[in-house]
C-alpha positions as a printed Julia matrix, in Angstrom:
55×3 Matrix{Float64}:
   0.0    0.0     0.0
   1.74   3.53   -0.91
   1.58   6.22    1.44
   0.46   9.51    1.2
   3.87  11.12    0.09
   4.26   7.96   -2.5
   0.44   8.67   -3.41
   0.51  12.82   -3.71
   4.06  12.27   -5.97
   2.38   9.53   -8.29
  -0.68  12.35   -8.38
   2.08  14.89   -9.06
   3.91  12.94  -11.91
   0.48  12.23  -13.34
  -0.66  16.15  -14.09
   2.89  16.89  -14.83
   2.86  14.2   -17.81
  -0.95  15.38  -18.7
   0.99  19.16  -18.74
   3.74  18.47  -20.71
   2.18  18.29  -24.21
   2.49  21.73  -25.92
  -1.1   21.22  -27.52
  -2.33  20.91  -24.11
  -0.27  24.09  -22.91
  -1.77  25.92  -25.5
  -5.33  25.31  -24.63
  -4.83  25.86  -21.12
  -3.64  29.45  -22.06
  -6.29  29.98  -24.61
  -8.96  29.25  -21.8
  -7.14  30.67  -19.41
  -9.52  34.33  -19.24
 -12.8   32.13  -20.01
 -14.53  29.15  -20.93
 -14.79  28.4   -24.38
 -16.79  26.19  -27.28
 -14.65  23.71  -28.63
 -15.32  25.11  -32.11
 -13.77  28.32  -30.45
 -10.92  26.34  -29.78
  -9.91  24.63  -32.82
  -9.69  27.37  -35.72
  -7.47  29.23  -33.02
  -5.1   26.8   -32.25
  -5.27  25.14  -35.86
  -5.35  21.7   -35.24
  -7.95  19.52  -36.61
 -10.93  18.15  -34.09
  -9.49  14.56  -33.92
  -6.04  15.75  -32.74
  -8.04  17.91  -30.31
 -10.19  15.07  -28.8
  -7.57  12.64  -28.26
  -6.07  15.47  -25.84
């Protein structure tokens, strides 16, 4: 059984990994002032809806 410290670092690592793609990055800054339509999101970033989904 992992303890808390394992358990918060595994937590940690996860969100870190989630953060490191830059498509990610850059949807986390475009929504970063408000919430937005996904059809908001794609023609901004130009990526195509697939890429976007499997995000």
């Amino acid at each position: 059984m992992p303890t808390t410290q394992e358990a918060q670092n595994r937590f940690k690592a996860t969100v870190y990994h989630a953060l490191s793609d830059p498509i990610r990055l850059e949807i986390l800054d475009f929504l970063r002032e408000e919430e937005k339509c996904v059809c908001e999101i794609i023609p901004q970033l130009n990526i195509i809806q697939p890429v976007f989904h499997g995000t």
